[in-house]
PyMOL Python script that loads the backbone (N, CA, C, O; Angstrom):
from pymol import cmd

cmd.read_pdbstr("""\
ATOM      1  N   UNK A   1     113.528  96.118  70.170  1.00  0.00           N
ATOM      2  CA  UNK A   1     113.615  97.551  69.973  1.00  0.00           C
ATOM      3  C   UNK A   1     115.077  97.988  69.963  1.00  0.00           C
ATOM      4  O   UNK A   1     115.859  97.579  70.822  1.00  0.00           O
ATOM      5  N   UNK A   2     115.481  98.908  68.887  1.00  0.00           N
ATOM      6  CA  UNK A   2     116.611  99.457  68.965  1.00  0.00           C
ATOM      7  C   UNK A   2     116.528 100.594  69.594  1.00  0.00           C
ATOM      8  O   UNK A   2     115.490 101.248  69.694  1.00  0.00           O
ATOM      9  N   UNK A   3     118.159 101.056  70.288  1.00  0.00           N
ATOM     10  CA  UNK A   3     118.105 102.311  71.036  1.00  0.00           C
ATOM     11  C   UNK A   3     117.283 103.028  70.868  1.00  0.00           C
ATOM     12  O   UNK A   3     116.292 103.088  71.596  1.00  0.00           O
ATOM     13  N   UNK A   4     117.572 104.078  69.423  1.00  0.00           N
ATOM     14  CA  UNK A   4     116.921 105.045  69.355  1.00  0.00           C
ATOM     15  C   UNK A   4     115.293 104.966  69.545  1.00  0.00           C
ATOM     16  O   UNK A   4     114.529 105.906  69.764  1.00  0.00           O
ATOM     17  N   UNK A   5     115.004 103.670  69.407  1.00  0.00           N
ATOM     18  CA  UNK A   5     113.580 103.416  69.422  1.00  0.00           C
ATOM     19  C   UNK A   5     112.566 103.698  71.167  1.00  0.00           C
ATOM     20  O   UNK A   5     111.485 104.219  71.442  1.00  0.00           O
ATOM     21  N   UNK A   6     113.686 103.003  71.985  1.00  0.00           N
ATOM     22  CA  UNK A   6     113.720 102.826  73.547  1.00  0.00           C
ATOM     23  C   UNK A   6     113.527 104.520  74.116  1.00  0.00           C
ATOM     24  O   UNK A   6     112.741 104.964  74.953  1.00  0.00           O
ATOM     25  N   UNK A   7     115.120 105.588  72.871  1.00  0.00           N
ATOM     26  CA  UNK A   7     114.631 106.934  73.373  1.00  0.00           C
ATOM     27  C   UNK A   7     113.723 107.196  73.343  1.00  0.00           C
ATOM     28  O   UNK A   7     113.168 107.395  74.424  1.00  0.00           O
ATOM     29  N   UNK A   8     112.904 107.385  71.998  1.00  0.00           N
ATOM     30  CA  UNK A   8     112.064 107.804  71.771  1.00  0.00           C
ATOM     31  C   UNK A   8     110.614 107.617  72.150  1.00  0.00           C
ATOM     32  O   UNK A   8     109.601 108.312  72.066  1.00  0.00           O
ATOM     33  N   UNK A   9     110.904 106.421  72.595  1.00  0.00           N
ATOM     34  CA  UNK A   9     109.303 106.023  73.486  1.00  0.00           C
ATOM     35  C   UNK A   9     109.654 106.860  74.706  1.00  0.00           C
ATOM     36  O   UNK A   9     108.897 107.753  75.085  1.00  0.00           O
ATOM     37  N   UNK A  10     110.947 106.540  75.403  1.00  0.00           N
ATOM     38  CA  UNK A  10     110.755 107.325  77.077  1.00  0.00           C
ATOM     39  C   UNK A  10     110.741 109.038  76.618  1.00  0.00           C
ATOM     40  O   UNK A  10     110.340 109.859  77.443  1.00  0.00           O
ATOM     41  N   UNK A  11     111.208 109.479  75.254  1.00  0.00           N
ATOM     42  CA  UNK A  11     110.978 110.837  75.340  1.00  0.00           C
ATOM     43  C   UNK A  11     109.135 111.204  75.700  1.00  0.00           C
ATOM     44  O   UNK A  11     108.584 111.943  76.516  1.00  0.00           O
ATOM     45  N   UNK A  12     108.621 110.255  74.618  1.00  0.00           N
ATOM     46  CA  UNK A  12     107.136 110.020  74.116  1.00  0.00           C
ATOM     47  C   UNK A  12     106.275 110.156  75.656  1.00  0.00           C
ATOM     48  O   UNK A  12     105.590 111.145  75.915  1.00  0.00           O
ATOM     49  N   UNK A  13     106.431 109.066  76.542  1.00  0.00           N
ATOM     50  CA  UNK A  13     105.927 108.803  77.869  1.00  0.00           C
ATOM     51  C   UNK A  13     106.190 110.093  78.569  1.00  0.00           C
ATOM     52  O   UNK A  13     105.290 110.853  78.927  1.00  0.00           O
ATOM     53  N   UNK A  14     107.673 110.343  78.779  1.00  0.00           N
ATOM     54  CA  UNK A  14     108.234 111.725  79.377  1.00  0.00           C
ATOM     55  C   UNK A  14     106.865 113.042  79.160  1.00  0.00           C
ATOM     56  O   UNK A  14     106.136 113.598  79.982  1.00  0.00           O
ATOM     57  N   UNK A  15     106.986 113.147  77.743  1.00  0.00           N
ATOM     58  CA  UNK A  15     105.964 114.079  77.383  1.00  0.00           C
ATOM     59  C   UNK A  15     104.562 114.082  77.798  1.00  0.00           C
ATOM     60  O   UNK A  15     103.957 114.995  78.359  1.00  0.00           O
ATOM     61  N   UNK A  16     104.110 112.877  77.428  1.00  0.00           N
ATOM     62  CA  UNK A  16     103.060 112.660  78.322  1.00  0.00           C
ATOM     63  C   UNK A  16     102.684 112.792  80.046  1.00  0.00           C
ATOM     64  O   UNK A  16     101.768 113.321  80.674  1.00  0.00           O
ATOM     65  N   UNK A  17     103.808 112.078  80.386  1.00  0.00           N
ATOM     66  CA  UNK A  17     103.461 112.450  81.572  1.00  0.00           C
ATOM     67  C   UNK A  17     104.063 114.234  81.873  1.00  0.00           C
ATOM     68  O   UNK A  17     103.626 114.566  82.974  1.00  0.00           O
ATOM     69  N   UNK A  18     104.612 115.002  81.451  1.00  0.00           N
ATOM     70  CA  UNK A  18     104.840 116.172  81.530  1.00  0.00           C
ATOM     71  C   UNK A  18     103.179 117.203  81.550  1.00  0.00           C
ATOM     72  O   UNK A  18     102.758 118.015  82.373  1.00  0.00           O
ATOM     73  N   UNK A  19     102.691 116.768  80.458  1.00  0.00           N
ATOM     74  CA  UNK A  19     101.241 117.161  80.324  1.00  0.00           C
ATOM     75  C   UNK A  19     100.605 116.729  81.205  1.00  0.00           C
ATOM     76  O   UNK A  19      99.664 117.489  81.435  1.00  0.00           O
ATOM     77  N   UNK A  20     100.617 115.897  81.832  1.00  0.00           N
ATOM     78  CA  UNK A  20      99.690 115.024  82.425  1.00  0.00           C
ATOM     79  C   UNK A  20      99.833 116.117  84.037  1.00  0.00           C
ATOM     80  O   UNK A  20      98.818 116.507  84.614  1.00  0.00           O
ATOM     81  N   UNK A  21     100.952 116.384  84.428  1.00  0.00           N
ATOM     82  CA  UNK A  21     101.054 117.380  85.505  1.00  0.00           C
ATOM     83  C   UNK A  21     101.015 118.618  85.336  1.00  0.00           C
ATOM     84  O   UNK A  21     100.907 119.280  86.368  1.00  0.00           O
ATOM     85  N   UNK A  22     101.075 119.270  84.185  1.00  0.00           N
ATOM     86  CA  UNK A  22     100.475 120.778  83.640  1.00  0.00           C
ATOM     87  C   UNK A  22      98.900 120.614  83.863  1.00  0.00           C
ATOM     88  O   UNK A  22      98.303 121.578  84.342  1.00  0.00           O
ATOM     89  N   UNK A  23      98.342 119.701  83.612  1.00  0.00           N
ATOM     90  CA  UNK A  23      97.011 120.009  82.996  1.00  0.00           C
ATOM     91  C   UNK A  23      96.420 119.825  84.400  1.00  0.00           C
ATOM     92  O   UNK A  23      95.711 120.657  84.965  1.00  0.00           O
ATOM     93  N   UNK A  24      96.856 118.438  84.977  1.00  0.00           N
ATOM     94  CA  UNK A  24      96.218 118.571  86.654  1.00  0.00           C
ATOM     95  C   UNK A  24      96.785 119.085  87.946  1.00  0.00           C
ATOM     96  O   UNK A  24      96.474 118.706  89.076  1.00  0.00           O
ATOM     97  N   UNK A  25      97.755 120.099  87.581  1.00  0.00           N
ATOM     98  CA  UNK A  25      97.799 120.627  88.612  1.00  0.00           C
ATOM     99  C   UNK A  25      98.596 120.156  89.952  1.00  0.00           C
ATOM    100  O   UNK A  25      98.850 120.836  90.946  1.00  0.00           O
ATOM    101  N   UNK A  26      98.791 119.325  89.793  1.00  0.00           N
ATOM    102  CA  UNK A  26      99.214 117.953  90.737  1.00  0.00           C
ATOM    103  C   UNK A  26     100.215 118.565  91.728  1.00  0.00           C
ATOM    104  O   UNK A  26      99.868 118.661  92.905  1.00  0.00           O
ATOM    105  N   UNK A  27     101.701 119.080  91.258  1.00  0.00           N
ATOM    106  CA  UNK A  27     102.377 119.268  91.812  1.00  0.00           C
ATOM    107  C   UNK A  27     101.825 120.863  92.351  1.00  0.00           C
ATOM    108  O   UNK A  27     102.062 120.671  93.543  1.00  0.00           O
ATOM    109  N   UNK A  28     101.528 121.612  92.330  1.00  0.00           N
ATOM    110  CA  UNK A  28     101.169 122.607  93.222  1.00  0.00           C
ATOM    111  C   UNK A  28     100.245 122.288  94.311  1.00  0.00           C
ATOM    112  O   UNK A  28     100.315 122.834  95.412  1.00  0.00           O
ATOM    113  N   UNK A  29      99.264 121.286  93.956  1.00  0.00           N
ATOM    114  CA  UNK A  29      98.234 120.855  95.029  1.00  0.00           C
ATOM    115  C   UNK A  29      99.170 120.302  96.143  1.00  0.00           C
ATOM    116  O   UNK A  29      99.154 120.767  97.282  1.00  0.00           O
ATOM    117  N   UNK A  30     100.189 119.034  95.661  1.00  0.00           N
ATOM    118  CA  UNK A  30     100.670 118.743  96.449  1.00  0.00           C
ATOM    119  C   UNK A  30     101.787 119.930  97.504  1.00  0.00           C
ATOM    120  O   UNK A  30     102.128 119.970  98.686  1.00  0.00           O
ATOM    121  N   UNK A  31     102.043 120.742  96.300  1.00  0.00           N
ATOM    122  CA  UNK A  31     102.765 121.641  96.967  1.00  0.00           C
ATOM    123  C   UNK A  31     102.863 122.298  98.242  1.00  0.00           C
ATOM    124  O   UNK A  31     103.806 122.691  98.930  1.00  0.00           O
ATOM    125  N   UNK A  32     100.725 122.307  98.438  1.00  0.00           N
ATOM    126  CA  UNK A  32     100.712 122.916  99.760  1.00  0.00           C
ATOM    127  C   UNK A  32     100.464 121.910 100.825  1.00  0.00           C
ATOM    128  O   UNK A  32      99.702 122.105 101.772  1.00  0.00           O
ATOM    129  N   UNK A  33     101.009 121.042 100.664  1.00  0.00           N
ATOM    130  CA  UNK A  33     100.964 119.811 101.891  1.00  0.00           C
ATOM    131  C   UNK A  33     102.021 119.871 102.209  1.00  0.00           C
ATOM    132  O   UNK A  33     102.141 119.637 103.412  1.00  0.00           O
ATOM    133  N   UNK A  34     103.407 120.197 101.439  1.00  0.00           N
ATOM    134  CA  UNK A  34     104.574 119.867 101.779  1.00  0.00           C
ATOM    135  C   UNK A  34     105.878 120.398 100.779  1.00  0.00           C
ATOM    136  O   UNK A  34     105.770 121.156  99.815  1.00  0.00           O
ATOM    137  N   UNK A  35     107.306 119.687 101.373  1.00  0.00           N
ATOM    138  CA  UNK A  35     107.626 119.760  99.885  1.00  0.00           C
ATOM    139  C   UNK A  35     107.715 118.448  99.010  1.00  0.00           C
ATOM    140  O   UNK A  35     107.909 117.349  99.530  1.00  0.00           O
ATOM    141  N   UNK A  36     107.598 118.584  97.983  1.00  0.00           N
ATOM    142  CA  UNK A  36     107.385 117.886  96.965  1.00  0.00           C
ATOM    143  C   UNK A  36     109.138 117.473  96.132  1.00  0.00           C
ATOM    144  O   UNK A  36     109.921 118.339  95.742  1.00  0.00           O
ATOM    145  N   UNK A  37     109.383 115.889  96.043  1.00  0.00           N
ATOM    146  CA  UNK A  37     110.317 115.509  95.062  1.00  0.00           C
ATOM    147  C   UNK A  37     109.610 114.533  94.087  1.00  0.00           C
ATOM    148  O   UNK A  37     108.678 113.807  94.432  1.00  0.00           O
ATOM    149  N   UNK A  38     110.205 114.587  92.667  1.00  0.00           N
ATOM    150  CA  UNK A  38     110.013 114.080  91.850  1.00  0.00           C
ATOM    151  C   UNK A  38     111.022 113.017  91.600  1.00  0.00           C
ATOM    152  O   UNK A  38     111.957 113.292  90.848  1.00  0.00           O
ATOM    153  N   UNK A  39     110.953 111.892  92.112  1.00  0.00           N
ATOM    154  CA  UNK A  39     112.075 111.175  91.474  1.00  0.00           C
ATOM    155  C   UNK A  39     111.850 109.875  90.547  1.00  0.00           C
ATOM    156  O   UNK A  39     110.764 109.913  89.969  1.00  0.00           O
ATOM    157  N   UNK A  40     112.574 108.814  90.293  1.00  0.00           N
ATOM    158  CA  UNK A  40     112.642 108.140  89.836  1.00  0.00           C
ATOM    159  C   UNK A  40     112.862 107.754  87.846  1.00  0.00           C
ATOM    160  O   UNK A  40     113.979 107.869  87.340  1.00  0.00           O
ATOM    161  N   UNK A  41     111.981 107.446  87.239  1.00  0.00           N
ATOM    162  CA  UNK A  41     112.245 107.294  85.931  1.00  0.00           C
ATOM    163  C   UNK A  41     111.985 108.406  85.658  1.00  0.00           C
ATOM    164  O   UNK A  41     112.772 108.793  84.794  1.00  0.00           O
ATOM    165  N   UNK A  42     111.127 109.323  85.996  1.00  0.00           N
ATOM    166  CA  UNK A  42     110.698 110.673  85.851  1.00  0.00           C
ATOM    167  C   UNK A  42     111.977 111.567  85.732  1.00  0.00           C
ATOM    168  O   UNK A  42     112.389 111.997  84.655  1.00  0.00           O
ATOM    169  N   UNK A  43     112.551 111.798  86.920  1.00  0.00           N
ATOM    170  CA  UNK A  43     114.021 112.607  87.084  1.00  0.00           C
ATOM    171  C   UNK A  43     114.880 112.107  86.244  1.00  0.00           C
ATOM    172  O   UNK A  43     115.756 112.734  85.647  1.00  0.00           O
ATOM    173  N   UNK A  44     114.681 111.138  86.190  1.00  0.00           N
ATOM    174  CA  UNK A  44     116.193 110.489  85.016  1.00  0.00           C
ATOM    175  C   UNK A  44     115.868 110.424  83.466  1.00  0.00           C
ATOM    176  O   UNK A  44     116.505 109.929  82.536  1.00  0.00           O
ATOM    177  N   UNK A  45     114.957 110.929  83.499  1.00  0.00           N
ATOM    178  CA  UNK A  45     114.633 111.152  82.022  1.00  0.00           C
ATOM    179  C   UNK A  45     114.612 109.461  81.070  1.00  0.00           C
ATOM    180  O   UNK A  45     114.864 109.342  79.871  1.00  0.00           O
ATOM    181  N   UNK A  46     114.348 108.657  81.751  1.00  0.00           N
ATOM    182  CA  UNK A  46     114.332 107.018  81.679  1.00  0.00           C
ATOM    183  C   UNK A  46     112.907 106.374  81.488  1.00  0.00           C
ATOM    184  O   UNK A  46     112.840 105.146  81.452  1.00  0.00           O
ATOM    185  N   UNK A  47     111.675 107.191  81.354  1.00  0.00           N
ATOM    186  CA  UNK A  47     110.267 106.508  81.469  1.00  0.00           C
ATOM    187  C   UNK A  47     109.707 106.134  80.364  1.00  0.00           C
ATOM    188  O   UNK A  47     109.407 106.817  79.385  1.00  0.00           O
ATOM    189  N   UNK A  48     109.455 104.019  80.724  1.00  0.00           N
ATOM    190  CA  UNK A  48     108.796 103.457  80.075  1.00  0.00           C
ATOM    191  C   UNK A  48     107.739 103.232  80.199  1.00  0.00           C
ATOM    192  O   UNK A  48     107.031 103.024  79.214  1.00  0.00           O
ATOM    193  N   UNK A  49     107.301 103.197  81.355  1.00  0.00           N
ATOM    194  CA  UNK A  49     105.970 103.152  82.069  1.00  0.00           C
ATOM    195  C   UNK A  49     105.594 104.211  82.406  1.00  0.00           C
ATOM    196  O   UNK A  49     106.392 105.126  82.608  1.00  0.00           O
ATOM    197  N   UNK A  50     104.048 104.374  82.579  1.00  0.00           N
ATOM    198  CA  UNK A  50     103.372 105.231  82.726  1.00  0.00           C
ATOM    199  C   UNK A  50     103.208 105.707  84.048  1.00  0.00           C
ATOM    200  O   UNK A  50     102.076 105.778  84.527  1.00  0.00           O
ATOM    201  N   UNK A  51     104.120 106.013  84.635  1.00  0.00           N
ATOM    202  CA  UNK A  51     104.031 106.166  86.363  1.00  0.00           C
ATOM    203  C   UNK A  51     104.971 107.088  86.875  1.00  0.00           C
ATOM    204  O   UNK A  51     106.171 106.890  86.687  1.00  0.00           O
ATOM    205  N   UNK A  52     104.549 108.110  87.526  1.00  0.00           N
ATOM    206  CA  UNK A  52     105.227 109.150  88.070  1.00  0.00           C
ATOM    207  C   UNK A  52     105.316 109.036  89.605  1.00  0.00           C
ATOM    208  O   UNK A  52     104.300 108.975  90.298  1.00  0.00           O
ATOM    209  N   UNK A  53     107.016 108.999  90.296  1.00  0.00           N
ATOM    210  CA  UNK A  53     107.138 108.533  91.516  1.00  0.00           C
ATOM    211  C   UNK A  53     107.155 110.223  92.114  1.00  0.00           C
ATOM    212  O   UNK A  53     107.673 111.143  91.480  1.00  0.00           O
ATOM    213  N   UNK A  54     106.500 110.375  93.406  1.00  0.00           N
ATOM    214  CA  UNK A  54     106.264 111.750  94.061  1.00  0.00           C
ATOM    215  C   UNK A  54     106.447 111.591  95.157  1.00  0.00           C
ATOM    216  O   UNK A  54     105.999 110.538  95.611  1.00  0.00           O
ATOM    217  N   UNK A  55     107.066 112.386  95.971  1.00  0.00           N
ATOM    218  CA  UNK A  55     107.274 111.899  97.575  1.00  0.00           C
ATOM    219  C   UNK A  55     106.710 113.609  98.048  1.00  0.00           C
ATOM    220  O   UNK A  55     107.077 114.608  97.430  1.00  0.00           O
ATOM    221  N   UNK A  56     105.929 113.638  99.046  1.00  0.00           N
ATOM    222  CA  UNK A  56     105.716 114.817  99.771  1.00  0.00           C
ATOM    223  C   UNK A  56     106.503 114.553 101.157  1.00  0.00           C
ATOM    224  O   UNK A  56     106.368 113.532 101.830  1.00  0.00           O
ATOM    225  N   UNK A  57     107.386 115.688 101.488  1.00  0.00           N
ATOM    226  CA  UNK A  57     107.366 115.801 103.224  1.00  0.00           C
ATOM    227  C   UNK A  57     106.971 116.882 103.924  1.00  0.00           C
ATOM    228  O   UNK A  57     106.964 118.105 103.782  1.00  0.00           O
ATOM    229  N   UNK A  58     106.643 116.074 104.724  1.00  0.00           N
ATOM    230  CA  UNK A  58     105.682 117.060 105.547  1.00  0.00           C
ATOM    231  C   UNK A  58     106.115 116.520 107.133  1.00  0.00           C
ATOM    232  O   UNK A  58     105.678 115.419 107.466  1.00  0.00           O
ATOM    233  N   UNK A  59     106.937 117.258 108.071  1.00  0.00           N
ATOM    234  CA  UNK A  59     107.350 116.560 109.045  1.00  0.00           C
ATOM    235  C   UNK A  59     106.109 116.821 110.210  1.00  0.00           C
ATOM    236  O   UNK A  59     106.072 116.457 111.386  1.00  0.00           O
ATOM    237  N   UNK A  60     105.320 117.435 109.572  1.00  0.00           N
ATOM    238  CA  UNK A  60     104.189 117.811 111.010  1.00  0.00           C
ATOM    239  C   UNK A  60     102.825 117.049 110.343  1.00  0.00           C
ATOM    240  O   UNK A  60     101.777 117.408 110.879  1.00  0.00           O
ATOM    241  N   UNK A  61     102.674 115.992 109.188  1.00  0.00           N
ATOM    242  CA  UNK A  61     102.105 115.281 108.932  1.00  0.00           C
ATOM    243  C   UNK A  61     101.114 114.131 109.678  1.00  0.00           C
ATOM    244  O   UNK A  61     101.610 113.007 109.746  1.00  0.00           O
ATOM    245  N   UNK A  62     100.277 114.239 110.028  1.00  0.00           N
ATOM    246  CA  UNK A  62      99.947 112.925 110.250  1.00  0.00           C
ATOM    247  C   UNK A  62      99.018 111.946 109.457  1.00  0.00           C
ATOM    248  O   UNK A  62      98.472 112.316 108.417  1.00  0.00           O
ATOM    249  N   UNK A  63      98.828 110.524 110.039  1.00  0.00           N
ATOM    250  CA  UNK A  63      98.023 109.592 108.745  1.00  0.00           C
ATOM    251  C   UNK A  63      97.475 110.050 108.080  1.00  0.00           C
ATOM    252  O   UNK A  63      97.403 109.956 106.855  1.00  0.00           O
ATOM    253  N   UNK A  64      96.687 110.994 109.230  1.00  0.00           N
ATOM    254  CA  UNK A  64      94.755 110.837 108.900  1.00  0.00           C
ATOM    255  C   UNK A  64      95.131 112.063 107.960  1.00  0.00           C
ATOM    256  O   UNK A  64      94.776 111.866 106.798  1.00  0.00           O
ATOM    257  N   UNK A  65      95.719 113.196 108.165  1.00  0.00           N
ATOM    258  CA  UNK A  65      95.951 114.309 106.687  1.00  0.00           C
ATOM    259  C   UNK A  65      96.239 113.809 105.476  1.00  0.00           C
ATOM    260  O   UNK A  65      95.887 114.230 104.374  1.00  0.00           O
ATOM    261  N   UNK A  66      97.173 112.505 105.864  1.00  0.00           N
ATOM    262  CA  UNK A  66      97.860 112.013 104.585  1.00  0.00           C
ATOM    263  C   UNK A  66      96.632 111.485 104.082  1.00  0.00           C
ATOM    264  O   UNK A  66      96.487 111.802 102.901  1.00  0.00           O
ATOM    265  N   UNK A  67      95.623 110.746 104.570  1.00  0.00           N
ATOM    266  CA  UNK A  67      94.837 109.860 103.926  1.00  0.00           C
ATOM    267  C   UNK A  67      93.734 110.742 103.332  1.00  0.00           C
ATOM    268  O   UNK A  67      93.181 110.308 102.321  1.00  0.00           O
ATOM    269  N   UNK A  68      93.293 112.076 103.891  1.00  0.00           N
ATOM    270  CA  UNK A  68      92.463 113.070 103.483  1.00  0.00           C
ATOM    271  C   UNK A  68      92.646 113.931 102.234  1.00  0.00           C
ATOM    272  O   UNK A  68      91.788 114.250 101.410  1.00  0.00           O
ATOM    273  N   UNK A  69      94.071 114.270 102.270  1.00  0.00           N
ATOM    274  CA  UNK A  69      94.782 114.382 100.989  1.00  0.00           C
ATOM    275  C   UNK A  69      94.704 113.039  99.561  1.00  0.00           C
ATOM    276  O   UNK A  69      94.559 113.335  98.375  1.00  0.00           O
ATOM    277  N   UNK A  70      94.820 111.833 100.014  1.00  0.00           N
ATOM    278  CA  UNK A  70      94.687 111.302  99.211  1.00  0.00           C
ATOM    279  C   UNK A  70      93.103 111.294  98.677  1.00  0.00           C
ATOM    280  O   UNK A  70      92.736 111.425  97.509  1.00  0.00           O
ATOM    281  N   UNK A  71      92.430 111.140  99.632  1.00  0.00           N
ATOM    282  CA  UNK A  71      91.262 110.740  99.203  1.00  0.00           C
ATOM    283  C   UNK A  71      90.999 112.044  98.604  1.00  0.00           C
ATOM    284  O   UNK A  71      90.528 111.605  97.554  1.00  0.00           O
ATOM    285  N   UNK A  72      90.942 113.273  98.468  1.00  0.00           N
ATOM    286  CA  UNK A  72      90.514 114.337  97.823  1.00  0.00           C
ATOM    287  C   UNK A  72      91.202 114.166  96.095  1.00  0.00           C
ATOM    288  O   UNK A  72      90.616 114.582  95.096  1.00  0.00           O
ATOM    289  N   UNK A  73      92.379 113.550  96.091  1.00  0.00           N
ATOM    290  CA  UNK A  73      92.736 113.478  95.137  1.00  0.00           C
ATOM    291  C   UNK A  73      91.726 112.285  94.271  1.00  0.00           C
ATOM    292  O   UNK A  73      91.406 112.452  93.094  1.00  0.00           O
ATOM    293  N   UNK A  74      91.383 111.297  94.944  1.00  0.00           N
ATOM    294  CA  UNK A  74      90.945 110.102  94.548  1.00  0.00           C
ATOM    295  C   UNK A  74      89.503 110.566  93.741  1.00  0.00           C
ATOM    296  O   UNK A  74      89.174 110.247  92.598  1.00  0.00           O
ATOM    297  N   UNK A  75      88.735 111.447  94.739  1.00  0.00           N
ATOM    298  CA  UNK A  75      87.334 112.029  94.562  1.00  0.00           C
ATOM    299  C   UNK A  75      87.656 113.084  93.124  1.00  0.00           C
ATOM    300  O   UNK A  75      86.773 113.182  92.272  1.00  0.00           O
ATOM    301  N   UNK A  76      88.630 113.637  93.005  1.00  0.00           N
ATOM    302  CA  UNK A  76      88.580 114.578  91.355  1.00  0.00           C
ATOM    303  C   UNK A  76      88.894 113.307  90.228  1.00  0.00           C
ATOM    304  O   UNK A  76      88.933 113.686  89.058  1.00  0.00           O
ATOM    305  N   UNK A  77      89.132 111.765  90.481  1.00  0.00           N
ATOM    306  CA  UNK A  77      89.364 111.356  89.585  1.00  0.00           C
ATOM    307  C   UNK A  77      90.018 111.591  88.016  1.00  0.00           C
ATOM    308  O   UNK A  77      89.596 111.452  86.868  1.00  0.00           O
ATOM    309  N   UNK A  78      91.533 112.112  88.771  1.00  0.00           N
ATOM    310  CA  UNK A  78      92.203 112.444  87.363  1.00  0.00           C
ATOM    311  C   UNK A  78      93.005 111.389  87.047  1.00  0.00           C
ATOM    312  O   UNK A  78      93.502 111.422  85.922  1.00  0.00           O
ATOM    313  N   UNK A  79      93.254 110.484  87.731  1.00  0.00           N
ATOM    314  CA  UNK A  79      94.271 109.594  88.079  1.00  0.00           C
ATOM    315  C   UNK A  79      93.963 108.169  87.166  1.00  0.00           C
ATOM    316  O   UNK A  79      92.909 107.939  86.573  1.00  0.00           O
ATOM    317  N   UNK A  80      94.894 107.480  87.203  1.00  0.00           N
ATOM    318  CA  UNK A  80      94.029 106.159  87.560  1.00  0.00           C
ATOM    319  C   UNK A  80      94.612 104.837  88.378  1.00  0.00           C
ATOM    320  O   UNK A  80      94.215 103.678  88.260  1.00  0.00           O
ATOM    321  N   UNK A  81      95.953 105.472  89.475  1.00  0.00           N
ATOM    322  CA  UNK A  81      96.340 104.776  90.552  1.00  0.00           C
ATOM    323  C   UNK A  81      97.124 105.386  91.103  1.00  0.00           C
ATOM    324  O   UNK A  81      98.040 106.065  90.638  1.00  0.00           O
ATOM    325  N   UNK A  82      96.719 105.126  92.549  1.00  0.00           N
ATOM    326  CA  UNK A  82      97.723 105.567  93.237  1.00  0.00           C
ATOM    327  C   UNK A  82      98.362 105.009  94.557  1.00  0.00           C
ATOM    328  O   UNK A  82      97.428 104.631  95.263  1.00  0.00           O
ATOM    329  N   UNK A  83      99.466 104.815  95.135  1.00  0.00           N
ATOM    330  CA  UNK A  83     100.151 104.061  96.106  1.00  0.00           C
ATOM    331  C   UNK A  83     100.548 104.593  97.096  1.00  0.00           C
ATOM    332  O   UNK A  83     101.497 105.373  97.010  1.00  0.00           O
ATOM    333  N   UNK A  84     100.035 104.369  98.129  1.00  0.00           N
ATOM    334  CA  UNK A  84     100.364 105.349  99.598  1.00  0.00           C
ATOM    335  C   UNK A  84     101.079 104.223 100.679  1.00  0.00           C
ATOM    336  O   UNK A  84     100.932 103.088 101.133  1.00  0.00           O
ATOM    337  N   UNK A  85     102.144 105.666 100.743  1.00  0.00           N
ATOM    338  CA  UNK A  85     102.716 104.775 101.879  1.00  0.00           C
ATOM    339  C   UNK A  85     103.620 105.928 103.071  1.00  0.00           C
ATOM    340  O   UNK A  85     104.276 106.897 102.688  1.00  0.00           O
ATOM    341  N   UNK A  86     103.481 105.609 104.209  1.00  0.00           N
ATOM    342  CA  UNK A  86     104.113 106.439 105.022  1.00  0.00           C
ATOM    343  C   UNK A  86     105.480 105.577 105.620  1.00  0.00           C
ATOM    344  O   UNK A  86     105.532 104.399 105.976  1.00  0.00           O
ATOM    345  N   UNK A  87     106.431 106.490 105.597  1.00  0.00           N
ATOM    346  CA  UNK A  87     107.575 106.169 105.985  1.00  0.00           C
ATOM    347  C   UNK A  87     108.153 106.357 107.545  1.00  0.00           C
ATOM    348  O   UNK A  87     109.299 106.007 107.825  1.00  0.00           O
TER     349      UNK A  87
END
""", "prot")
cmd.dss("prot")
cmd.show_as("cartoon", "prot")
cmd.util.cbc("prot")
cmd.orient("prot")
């Protein structure tokens, strides 16, 4: 693949995943757990893969919210993976 080719797919993915958080809502849901960063290939405008990195903090968090939160997300099945991890 030549450059412009490499842009144009991560613009392509970019877009997609842009829609992909308009349409579900994602970041406001998460919103009220915490605050919410978006980083990785996402922020850098760099995405080849289909994967959006999200960090919530929430310093008055615990597991069992974190895991209740996930699982509510899991149960609307908009997804189709997701990686939990507490720091």
């Amino acid at each position: 693949m030549v450059k412009t080719d490499l842009i144009k797919l991560s613009q392509k993915v970019k877009k997609e995943a842009d829609e992909l958080l308009h349409k579900t809502e994602l970041i406001r849901f998460l919103s009220e757990h915490g605050k919410v960063f978006i980083w990785g290939s996402y922020k850098l405008d760099l995405m080849m893969g289909r994967d959006i990195d999200i960090n919530v903090i929430d310093k008055d968090s615990s597991r069992e919210k974190t895991i209740g939160i996930l699982n509510s997300l899991i149960r609307e099945n908009k997804f189709r993976g997701y990686i939990f991890m507490i720091l």
